[in-house]
N, C-alpha and C positions, 0 to 999 in steps of 0.2 A: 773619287771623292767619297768619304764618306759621310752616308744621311741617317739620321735619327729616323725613327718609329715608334710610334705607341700603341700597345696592345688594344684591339678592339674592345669596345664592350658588351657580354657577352654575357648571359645568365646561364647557367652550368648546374646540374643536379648533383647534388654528391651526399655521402653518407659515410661519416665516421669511424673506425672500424673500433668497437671496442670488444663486448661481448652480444653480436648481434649476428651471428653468422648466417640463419633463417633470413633476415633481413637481406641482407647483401647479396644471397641468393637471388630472392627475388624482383632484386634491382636492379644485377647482372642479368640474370634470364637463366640462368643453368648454374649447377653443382660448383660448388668451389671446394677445391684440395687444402689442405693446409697442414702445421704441424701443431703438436699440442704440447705442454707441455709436463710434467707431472703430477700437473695435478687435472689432468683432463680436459683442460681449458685451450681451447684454439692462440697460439700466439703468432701464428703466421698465417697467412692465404695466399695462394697464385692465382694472380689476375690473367684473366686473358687479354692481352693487347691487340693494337694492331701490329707492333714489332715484337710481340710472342710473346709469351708466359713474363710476367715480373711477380716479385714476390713485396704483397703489404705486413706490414707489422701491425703491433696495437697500436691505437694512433692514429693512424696511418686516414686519412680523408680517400675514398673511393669516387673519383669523378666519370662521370660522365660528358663526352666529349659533344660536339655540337653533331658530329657524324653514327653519333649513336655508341663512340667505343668507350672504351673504360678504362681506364688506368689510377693506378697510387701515387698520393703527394704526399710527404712529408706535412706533418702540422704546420711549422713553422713558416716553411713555402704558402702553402693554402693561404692560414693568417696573412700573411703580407701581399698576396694576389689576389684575395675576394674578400670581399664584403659581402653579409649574408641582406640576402633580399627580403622585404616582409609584406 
């Protein structure tokens, strides 16, 4: 049979990526890679997971998970799963 679920509710630290790379740094806790694009500008980072390296865009929401790891959401995704706390 199958049963429904509803996601916990859960407050989650996260941070935007646009041009803050300093930032992100320091909310990950170490160096982040990424690539630039011609005009010297970061358009990618690799995050470190817990299932390995993923790569955010601009855009891109950097979360913080409840066990401390960190991973990329899509905007879109984010929008429709959180609600900002105040």
């Amino acid at each position: 049979m199958i049963k429904k679920y509803r996601k916990k509710p859960i407050v989650i630290a996260a941070l935007q990526f646009v041009d803050n790379v300093e930032e992100l740094e320091a909310f990950v806790g170490e160096e982040l890679y990424g690539n630039m694009n011609g005009a010297g500008k970061v358009q990618e980072l690799i995050i470190p997971t817990l299932e390995g390296e993923m790569t955010a865009t601009k855009g891109d929401f950097i979360i913080k998970g409840i066990r401390g790891e960190f991973y990329p959401c899509k905007p879109e995704i984010f929008n429709e799963t959180y609600d900002e706390v105040i």
